[in-house]
MOPAC internal coordinates of N, CA, C and O (Angstrom, degrees):
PM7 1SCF
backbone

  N    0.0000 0     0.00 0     0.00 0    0    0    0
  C    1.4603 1     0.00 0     0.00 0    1    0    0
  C    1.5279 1   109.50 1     0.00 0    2    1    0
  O    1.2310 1   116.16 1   -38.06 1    3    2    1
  N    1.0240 1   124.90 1   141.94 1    3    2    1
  C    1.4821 1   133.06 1  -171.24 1    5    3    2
  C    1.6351 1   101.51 1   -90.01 1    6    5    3
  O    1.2310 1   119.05 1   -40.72 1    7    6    5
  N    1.5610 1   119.42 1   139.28 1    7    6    5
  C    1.2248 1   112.74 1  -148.56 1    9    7    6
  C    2.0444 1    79.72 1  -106.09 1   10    9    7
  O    1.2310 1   130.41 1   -37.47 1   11   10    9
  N    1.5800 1    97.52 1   142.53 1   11   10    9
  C    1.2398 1   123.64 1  -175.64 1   13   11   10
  C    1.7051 1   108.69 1   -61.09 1   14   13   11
  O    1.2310 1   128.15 1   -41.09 1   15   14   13
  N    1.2584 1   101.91 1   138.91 1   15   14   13
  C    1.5792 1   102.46 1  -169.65 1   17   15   14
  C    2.1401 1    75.02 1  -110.15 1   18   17   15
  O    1.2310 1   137.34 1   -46.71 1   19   18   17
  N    1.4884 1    84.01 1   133.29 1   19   18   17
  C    1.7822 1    97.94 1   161.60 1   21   19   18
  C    1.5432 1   120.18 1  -136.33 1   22   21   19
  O    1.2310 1   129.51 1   -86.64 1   23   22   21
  N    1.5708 1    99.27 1    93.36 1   23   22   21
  C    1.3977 1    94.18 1   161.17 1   25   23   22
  C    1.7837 1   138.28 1   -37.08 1   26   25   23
  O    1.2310 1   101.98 1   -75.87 1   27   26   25
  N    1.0381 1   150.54 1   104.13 1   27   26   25
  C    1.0813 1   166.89 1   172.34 1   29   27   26
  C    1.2623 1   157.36 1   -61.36 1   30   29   27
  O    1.2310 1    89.87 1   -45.75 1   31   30   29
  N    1.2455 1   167.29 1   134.25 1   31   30   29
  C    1.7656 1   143.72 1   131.16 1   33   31   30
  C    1.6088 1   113.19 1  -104.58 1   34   33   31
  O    1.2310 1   130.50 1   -53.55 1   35   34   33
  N    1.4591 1    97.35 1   126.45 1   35   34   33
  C    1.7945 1    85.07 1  -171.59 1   37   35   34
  C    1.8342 1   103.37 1   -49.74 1   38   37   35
  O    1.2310 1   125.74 1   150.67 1   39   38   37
  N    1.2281 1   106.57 1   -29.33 1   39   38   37
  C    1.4574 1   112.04 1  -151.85 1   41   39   38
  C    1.8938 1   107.72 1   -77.84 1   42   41   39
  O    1.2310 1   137.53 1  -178.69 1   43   42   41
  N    1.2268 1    83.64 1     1.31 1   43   42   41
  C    1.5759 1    90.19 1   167.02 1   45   43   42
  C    1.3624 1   157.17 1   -74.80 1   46   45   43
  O    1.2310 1   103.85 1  -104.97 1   47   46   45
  N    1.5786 1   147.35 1    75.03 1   47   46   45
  C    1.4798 1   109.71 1  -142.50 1   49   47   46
  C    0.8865 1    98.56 1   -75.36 1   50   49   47
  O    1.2310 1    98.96 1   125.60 1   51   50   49
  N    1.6264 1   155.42 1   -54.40 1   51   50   49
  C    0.8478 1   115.41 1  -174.22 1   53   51   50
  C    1.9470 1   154.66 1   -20.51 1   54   53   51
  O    1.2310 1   132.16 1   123.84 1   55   54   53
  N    1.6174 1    94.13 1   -56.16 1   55   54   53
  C    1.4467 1   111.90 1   154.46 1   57   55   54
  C    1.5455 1   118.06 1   -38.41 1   58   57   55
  O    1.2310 1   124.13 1   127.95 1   59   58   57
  N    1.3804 1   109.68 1   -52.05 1   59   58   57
  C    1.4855 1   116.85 1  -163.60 1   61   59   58
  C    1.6688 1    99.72 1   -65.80 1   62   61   59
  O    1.2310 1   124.99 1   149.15 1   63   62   61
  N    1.5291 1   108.03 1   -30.85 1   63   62   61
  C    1.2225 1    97.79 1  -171.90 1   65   63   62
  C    1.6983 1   121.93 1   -74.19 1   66   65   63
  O    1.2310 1   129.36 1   135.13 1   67   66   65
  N    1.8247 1    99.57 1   -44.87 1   67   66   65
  C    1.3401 1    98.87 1   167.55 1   69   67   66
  C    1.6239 1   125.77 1   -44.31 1   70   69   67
  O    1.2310 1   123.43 1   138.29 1   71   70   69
  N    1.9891 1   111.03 1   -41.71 1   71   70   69
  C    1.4264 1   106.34 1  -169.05 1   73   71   70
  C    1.6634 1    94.54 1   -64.24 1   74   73   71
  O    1.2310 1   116.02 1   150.29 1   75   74   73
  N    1.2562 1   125.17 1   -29.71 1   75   74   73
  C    1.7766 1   110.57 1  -156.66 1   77   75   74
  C    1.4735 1    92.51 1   -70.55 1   78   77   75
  O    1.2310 1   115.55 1   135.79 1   79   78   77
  N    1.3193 1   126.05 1   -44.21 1   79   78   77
  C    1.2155 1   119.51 1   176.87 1   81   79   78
  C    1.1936 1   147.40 1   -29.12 1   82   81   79
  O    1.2310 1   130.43 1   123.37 1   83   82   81
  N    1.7138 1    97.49 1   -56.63 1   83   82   81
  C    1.3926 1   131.89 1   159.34 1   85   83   82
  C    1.5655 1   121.17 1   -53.14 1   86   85   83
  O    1.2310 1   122.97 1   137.40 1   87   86   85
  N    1.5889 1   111.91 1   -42.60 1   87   86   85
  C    0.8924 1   106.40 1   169.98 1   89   87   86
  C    1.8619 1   124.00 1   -87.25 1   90   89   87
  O    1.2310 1   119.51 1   158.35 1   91   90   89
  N    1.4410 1   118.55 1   -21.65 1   91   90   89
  C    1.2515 1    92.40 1   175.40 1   93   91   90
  C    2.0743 1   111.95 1   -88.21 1   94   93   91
  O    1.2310 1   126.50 1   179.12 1   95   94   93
  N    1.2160 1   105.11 1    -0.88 1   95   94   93
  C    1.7543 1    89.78 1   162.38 1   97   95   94
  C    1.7157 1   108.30 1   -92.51 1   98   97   95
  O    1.2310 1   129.50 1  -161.57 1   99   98   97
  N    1.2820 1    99.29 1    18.43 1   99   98   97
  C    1.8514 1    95.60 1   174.72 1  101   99   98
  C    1.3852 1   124.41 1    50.66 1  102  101   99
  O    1.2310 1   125.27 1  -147.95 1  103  102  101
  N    1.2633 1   107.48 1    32.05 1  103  102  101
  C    1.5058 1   120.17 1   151.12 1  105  103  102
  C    1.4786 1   127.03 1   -54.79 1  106  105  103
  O    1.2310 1   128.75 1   -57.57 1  107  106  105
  N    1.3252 1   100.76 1   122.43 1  107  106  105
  C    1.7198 1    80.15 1   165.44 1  109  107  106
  C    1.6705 1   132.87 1   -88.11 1  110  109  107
  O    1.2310 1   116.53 1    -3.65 1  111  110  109
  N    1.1517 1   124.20 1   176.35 1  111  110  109
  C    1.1648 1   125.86 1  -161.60 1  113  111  110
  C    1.6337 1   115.95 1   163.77 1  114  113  111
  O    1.2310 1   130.90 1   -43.95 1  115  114  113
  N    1.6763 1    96.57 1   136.05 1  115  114  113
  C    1.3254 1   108.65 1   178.19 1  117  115  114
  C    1.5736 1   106.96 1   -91.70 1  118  117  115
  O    1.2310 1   113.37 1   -44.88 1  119  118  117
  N    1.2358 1   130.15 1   135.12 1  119  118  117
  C    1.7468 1   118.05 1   152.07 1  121  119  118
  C    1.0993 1   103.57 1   -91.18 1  122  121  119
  O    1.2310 1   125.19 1   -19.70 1  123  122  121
  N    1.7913 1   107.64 1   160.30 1  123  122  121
  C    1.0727 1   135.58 1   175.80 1  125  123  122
  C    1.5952 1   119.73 1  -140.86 1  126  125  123
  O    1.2310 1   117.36 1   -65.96 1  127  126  125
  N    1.4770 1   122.64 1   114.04 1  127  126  125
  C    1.3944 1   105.21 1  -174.13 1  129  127  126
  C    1.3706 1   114.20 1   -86.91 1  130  129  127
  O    1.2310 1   134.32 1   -35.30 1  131  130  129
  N    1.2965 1    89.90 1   144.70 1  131  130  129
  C    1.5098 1    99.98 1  -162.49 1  133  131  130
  C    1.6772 1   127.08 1  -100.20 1  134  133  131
  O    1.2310 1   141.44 1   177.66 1  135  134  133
  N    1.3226 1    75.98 1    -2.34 1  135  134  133
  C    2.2070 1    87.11 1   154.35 1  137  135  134
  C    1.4430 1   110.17 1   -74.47 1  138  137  135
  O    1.2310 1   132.57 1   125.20 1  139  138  137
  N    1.6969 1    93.32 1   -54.80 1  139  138  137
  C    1.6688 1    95.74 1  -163.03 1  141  139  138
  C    1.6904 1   115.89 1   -71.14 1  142  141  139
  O    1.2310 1   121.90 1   153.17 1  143  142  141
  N    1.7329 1   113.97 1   -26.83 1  143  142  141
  C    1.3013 1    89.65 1  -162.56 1  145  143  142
  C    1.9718 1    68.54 1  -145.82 1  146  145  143
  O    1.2310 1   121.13 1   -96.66 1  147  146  145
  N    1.4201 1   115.44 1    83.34 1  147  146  145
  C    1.5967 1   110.99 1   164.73 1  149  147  146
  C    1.6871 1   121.48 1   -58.62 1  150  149  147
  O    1.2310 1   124.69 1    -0.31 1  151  150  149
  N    1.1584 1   108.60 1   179.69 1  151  150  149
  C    1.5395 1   108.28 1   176.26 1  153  151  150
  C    1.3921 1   101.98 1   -98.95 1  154  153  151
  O    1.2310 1   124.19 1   -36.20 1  155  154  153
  N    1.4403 1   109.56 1   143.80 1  155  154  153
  C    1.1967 1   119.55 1  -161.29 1  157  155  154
  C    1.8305 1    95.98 1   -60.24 1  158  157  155
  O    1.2310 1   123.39 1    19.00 1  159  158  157
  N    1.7770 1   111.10 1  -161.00 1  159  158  157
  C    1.5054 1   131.66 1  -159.55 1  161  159  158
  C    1.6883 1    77.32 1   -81.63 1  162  161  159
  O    1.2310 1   120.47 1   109.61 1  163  162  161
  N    1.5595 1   116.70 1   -70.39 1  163  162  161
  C    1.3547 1   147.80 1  -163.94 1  165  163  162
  C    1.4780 1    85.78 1   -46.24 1  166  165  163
  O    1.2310 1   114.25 1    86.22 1  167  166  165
  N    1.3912 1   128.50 1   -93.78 1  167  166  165
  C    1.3180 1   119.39 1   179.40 1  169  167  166
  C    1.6316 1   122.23 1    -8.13 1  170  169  167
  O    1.2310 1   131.20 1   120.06 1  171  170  169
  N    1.3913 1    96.00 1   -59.94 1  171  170  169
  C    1.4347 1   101.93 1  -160.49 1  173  171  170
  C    1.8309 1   110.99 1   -67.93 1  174  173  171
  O    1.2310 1   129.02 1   143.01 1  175  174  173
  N    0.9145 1   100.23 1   -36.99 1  175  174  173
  C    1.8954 1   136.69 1   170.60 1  177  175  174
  C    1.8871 1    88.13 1   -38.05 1  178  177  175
  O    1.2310 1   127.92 1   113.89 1  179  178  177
  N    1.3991 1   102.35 1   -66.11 1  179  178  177
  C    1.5943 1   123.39 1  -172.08 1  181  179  178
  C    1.2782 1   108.49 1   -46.22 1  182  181  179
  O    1.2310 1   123.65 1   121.38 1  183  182  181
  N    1.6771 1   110.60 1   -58.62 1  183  182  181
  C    1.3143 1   120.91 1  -172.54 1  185  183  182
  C    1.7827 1   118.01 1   -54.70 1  186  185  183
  O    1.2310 1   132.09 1   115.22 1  187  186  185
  N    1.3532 1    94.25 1   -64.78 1  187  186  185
  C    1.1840 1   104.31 1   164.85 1  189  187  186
  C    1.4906 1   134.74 1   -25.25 1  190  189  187
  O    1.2310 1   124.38 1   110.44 1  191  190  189
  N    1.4461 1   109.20 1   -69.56 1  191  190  189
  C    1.5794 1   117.39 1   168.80 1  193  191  190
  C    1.5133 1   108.46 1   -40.50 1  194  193  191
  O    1.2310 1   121.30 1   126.19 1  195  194  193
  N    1.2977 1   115.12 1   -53.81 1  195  194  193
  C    1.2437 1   123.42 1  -164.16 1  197  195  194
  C    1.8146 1   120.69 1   -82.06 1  198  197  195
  O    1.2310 1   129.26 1   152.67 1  199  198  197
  N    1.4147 1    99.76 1   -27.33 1  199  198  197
  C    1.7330 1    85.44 1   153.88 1  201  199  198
  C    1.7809 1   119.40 1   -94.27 1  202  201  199
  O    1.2310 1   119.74 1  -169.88 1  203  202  201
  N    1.3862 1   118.10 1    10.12 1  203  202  201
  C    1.2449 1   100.21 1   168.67 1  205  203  202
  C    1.6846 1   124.00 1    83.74 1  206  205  203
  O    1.2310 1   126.89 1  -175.52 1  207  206  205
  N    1.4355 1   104.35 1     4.48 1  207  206  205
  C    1.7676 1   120.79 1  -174.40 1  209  207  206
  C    1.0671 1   102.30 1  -104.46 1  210  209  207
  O    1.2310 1   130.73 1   -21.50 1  211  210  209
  N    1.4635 1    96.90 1   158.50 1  211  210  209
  C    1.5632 1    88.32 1   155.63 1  213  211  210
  C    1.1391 1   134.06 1  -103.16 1  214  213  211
  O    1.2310 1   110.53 1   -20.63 1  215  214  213
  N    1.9732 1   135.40 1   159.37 1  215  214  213
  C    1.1119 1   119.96 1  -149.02 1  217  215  214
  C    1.8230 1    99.57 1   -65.55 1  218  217  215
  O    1.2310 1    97.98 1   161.97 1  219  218  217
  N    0.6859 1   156.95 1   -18.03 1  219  218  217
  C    1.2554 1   150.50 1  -141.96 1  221  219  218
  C    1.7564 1    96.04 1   -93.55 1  222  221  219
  O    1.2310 1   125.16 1   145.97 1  223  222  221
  N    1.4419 1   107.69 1   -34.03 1  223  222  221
  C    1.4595 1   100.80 1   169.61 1  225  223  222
  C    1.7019 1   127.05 1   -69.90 1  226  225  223
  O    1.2310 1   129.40 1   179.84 1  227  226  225
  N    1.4994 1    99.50 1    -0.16 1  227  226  225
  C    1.6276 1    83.32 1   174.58 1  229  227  226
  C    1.6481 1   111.17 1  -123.16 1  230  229  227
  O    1.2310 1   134.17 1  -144.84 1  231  230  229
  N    1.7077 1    90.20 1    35.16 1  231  230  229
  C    1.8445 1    90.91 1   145.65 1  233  231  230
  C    1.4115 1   126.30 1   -93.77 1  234  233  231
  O    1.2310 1   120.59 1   -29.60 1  235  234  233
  N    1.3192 1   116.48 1   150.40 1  235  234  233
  C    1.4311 1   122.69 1   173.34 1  237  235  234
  C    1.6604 1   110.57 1   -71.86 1  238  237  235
  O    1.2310 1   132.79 1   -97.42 1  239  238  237
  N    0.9298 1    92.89 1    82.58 1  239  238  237
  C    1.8364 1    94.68 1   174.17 1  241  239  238
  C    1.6972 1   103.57 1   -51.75 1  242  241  239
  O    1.2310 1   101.94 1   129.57 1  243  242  241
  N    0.9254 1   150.60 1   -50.43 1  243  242  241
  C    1.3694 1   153.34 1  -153.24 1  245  243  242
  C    1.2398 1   116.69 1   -91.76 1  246  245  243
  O    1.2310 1   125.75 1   171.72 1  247  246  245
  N    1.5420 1   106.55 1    -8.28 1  247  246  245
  C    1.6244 1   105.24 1   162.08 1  249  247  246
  C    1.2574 1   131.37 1   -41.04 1  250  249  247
  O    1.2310 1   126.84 1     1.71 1  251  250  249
  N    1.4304 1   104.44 1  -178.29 1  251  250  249
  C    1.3348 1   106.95 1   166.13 1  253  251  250
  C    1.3860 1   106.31 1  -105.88 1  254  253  251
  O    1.2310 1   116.58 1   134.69 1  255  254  253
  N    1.4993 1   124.11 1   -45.31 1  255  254  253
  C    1.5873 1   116.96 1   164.38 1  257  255  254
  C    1.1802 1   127.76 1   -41.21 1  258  257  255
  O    1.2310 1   118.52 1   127.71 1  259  258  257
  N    1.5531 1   120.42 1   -52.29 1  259  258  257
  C    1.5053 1   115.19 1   171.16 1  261  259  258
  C    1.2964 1   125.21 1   -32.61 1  262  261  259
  O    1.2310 1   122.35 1   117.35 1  263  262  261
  N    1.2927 1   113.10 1   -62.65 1  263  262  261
  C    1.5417 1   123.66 1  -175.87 1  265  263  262
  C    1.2442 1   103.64 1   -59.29 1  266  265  263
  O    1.2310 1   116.40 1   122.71 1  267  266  265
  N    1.6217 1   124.45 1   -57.29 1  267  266  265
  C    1.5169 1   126.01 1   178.03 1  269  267  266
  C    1.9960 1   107.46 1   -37.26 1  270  269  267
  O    1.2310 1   122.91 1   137.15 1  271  270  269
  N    1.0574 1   112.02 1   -42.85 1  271  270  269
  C    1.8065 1   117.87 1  -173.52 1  273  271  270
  C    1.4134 1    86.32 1   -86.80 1  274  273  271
  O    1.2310 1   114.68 1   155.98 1  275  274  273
  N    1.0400 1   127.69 1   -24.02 1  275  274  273
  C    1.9616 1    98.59 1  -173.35 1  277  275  274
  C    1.3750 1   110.15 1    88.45 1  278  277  275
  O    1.2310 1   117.49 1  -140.49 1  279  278  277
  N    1.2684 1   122.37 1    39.51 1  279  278  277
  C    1.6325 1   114.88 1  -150.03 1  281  279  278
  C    1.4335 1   102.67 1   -84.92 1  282  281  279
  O    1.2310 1   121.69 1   128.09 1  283  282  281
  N    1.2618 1   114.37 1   -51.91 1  283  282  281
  C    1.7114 1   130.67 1   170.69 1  285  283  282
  C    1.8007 1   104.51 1   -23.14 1  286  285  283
  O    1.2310 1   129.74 1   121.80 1  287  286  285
  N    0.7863 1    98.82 1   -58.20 1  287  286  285
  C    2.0018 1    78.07 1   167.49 1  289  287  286
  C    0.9066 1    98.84 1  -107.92 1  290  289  287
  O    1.2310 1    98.22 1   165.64 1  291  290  289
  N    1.6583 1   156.58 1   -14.36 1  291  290  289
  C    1.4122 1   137.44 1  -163.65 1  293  291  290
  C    2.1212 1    95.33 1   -63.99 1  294  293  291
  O    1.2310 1   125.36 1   135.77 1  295  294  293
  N    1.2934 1   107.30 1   -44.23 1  295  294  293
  C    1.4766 1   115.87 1  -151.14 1  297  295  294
  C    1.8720 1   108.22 1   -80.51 1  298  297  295
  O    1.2310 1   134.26 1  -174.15 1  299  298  297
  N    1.5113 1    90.04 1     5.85 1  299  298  297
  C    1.6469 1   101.89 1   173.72 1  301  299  298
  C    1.4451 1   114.13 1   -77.52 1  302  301  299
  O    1.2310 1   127.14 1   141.94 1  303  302  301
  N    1.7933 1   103.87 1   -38.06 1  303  302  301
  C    1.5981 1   104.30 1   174.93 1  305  303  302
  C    1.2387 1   112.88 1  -112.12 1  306  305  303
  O    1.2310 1   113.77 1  -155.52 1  307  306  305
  N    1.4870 1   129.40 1    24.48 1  307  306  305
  C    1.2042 1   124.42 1   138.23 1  309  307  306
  C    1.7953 1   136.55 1   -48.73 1  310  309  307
  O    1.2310 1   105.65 1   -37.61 1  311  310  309
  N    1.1351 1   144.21 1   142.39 1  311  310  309
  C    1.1571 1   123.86 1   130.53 1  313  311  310
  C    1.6381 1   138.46 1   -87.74 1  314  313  311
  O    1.2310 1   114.09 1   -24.47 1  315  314  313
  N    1.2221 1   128.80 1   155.53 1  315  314  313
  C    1.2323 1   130.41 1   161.95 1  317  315  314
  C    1.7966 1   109.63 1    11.38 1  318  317  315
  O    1.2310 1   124.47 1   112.36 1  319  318  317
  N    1.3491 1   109.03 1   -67.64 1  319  318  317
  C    1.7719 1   111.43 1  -150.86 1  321  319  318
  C    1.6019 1    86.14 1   -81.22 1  322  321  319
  O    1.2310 1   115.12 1   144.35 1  323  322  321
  N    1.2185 1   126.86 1   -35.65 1  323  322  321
  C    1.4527 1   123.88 1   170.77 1  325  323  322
  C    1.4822 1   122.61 1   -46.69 1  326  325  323
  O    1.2310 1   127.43 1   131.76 1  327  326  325
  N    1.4128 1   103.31 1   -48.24 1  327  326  325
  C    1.4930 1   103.59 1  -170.60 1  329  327  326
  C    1.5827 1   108.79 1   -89.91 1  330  329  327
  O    1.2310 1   119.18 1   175.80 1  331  330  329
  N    1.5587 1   119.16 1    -4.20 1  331  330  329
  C    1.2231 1   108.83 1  -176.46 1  333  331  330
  C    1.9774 1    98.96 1   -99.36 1  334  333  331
  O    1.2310 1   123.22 1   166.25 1  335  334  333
  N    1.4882 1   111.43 1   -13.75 1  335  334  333
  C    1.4615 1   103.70 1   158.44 1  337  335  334
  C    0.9395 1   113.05 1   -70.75 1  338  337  335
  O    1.2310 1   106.80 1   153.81 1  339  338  337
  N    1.0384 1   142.17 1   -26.19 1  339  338  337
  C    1.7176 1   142.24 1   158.68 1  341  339  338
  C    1.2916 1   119.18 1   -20.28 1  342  341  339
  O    1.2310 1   138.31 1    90.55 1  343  342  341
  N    1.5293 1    82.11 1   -89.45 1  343  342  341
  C    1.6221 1   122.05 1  -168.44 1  345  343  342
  C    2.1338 1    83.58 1   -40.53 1  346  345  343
  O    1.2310 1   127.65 1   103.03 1  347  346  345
  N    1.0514 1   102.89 1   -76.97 1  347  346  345
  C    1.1692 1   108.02 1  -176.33 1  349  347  346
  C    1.6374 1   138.36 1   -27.87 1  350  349  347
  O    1.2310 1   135.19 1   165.93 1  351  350  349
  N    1.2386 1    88.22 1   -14.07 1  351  350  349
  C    1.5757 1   101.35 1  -161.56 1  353  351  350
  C    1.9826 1    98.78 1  -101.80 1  354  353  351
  O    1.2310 1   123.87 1   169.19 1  355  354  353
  N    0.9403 1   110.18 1   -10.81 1  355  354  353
  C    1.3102 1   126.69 1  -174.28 1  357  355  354
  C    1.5970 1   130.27 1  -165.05 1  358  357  355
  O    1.2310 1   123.27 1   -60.26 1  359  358  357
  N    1.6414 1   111.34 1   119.74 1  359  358  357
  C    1.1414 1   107.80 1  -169.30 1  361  359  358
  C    1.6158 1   120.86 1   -89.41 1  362  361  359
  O    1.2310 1   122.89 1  -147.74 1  363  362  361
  N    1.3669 1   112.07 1    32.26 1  363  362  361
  C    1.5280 1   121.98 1  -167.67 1  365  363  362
  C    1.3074 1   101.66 1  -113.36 1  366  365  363
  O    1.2310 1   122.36 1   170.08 1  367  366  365
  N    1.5733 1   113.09 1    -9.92 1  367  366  365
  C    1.9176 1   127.73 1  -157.10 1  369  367  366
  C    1.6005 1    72.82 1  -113.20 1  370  369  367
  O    1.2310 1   104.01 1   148.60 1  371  370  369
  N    1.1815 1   147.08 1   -31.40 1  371  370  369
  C    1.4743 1   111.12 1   176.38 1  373  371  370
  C    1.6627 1   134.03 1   -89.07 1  374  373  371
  O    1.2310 1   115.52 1   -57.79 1  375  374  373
  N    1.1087 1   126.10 1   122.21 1  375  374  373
  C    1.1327 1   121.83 1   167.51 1  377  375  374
  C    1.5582 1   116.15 1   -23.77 1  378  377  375
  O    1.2310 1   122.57 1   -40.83 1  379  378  377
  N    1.2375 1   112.68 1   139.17 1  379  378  377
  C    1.4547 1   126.95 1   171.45 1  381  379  378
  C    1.5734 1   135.23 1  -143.22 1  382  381  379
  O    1.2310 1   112.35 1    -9.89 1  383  382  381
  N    1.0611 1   132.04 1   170.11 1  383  382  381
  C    1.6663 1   115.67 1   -25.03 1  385  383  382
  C    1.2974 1   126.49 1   -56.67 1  386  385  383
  O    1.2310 1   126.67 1   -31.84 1  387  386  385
  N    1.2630 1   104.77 1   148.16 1  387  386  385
  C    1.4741 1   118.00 1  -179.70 1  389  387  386
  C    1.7541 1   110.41 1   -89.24 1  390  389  387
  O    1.2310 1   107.43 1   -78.61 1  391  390  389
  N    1.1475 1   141.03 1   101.39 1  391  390  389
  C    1.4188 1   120.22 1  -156.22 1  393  391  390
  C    1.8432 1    83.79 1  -122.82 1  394  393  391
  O    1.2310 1   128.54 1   -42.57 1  395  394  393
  N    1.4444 1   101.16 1   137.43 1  395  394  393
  C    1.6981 1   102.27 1   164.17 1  397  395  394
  C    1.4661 1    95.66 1  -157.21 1  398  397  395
  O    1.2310 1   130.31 1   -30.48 1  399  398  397
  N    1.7631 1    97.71 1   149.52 1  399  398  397
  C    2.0599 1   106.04 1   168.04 1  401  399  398
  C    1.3952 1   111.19 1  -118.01 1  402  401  399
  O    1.2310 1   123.67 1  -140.82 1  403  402  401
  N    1.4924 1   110.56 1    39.18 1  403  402  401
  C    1.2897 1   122.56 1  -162.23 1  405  403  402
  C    1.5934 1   145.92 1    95.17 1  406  405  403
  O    1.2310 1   134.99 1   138.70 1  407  406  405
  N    1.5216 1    88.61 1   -41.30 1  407  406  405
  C    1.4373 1   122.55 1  -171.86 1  409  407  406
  C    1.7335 1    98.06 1   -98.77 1  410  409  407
  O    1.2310 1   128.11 1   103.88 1  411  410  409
  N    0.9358 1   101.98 1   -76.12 1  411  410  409
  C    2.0059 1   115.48 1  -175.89 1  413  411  410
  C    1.0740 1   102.53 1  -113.78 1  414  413  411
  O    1.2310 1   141.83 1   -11.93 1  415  414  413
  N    1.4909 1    75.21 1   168.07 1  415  414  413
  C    2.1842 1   100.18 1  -143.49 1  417  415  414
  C    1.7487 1    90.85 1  -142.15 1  418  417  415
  O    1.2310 1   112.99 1   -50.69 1  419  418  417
  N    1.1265 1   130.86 1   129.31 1  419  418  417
  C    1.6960 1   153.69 1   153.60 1  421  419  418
  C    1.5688 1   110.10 1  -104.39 1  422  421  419
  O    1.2310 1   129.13 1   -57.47 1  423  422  421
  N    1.3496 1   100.01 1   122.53 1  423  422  421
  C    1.5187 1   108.28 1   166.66 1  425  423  422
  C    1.6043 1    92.71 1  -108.11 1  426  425  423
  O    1.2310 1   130.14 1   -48.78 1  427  426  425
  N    1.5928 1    98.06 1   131.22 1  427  426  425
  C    1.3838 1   105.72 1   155.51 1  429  427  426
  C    1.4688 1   116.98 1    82.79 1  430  429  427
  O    1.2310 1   111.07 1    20.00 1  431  430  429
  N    1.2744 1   134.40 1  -160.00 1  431  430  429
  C    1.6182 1   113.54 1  -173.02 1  433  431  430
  C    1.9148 1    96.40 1  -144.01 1  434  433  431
  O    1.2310 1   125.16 1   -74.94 1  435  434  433
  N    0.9898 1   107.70 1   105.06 1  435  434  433
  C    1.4654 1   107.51 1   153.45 1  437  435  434
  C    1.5452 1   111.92 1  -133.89 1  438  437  435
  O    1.2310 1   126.70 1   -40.90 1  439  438  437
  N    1.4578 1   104.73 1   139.10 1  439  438  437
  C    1.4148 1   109.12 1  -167.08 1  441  439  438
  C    1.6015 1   120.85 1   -71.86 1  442  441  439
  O    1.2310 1   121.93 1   154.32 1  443  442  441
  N    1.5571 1   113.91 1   -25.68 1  443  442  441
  C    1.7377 1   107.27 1   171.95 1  445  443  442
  C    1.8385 1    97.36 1   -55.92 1  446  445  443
  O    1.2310 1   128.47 1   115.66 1  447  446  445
  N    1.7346 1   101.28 1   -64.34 1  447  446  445
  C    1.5527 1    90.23 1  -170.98 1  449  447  446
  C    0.8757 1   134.60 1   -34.07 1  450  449  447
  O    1.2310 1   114.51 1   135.94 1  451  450  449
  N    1.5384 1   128.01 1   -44.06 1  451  450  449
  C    1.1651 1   146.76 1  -174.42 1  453  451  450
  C    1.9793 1    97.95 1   -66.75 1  454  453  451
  O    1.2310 1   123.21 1   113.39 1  455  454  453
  N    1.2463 1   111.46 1   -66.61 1  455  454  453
  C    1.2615 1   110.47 1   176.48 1  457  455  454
  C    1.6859 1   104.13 1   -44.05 1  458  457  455
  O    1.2310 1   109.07 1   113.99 1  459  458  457
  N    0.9813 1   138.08 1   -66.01 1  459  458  457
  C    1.9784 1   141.72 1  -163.18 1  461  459  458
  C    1.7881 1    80.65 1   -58.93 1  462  461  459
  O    1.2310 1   117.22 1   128.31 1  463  462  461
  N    0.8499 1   122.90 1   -51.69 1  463  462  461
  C    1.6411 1   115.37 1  -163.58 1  465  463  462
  C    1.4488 1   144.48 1   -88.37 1  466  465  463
  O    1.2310 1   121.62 1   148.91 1  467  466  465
  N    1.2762 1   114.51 1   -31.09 1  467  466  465
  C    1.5136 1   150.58 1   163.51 1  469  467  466
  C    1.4171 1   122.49 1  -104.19 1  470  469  467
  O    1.2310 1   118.71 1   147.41 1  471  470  469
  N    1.6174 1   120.06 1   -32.59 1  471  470  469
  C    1.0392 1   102.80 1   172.08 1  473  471  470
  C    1.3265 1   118.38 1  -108.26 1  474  473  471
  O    1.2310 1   122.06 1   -81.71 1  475  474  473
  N    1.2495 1   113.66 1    98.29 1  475  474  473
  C    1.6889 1   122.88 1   178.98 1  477  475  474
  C    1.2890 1   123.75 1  -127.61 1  478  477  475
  O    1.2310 1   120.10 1   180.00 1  479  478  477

């Protein structure tokens, strides 16, 4: 099985919760923090297609950047290539964790999903 790459912030609980997760069903998985070293435009482009959302779902609404940009209506007259220069431009504007094994993609941490998806 190809070990799960999960984008990250240590400073997250959320995050913290997905990695404990991950780690007590003994998944594997790389972290990656996702301030310091985000997934590229292309990446994100990747991700996207492949979970089937739309890009607008893999902003962090609850940030603190979002609100600082005004995004909540800014991202109404965006399109697609707009919001994924965004996303791109900063790894604090994406929702997290970001978990993918190439194939599938999880925004964020809920434990059924994670169970239907990761744990198999």
């Amino acid at each position: 099985m190809v070990a799960l790459k999960v984008y990250q912030y240590p400073r997250c609980g959320t995050c913290r919760k997905a990695l404990k997760y991950l780690e007590e069903k003994e998944i594997p998985f790389a972290d990656q923090n996702i301030v310091e070293s985000p997934p590229s435009r292309e990446e994100l482009a990747e991700m996207v297609r492949k979970s089937g959302l739309p890009v607008k779902k893999f902003f962090n609404t609850s940030g603190k950047k979002y609100r600082e940009l005004g995004l909540k209506d800014r991202l109404k007259e965006m399109d697609d290539e707009e919001m994924l220069d965004l996303l791109a431009s900063d790894g604090m504007l994406i929702k997290r964790p970001l978990v993918t094994d190439g194939e599938k993609v999880t925004i964020g941490f809920k434990e059924d999903t994670f169970d239907q998806t990761w744990a198999q």
